[in-house]
N, C-alpha and C positions, 0 to 999 in steps of 0.2 A: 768278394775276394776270398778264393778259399784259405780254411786252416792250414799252415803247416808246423810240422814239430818242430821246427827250430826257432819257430814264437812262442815257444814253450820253457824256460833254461830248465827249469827242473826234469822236464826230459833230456835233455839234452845234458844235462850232469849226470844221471842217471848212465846215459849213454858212454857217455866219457870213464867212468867208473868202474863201469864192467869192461869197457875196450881197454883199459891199464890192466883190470885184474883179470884179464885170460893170459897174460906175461906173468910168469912165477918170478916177477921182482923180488916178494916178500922171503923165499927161500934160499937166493942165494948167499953159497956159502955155508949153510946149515945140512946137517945129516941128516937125511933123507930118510922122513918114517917112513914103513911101509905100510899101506892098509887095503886088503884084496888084493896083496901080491903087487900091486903098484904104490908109486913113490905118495906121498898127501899133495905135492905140488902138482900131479899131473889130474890130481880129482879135482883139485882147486879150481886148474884150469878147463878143465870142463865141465865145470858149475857155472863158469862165467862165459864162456861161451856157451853155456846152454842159455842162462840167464839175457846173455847180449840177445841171442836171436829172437826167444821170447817178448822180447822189447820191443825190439825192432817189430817184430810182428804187429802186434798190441800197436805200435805206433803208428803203423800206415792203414790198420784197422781204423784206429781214432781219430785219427788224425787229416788224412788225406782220403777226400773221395772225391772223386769225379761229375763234375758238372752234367746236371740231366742235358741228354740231346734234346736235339727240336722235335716239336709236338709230330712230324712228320715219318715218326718213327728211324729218325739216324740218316735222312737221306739230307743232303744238304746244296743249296744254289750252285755252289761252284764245281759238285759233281752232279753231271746229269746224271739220271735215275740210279742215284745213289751209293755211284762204285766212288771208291776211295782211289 
């Protein structure tokens, strides 16, 4: 049975965490620093969107791989000569 990452919780918090904190929940209502000309909420939220993708990546690297084909080099019974 292969891996996947949702048999994983700590990924899968991980995941949840950063998909919360790409929403600038934490600044509303608050006055907006600036830093490089743009607000801290919107570097925030492309930290964690930078970080969610990163994850995500990282997780379908680790996590999910693909069943080797058949020793036949991919051609398989119910396609003759191995068209799909």
């Amino acid at each position: 049975m292969p891996d996947e990452p949702r048999r994983h919780p700590l990924f899968m918090l991980l995941l949840l965490v950063c998909a919360v904190g790409t929403a600038p929940f934490l600044f509303i209502g608050s006055e907006p620093a600036i830093v490089f000309g743009l607000p801290i909420w919107l570097w925030s939220s492309i930290g964690f969107t930078l970080a969610l993708s990163l994850l995500t990546a990282w997780g379908i690297l680790r996590y999910w791989h693909d069943d080797p084909g058949p020793p036949d080099g991919g051609a398989s019974e119910d396609a003759p000569g191995g068209a799909v």
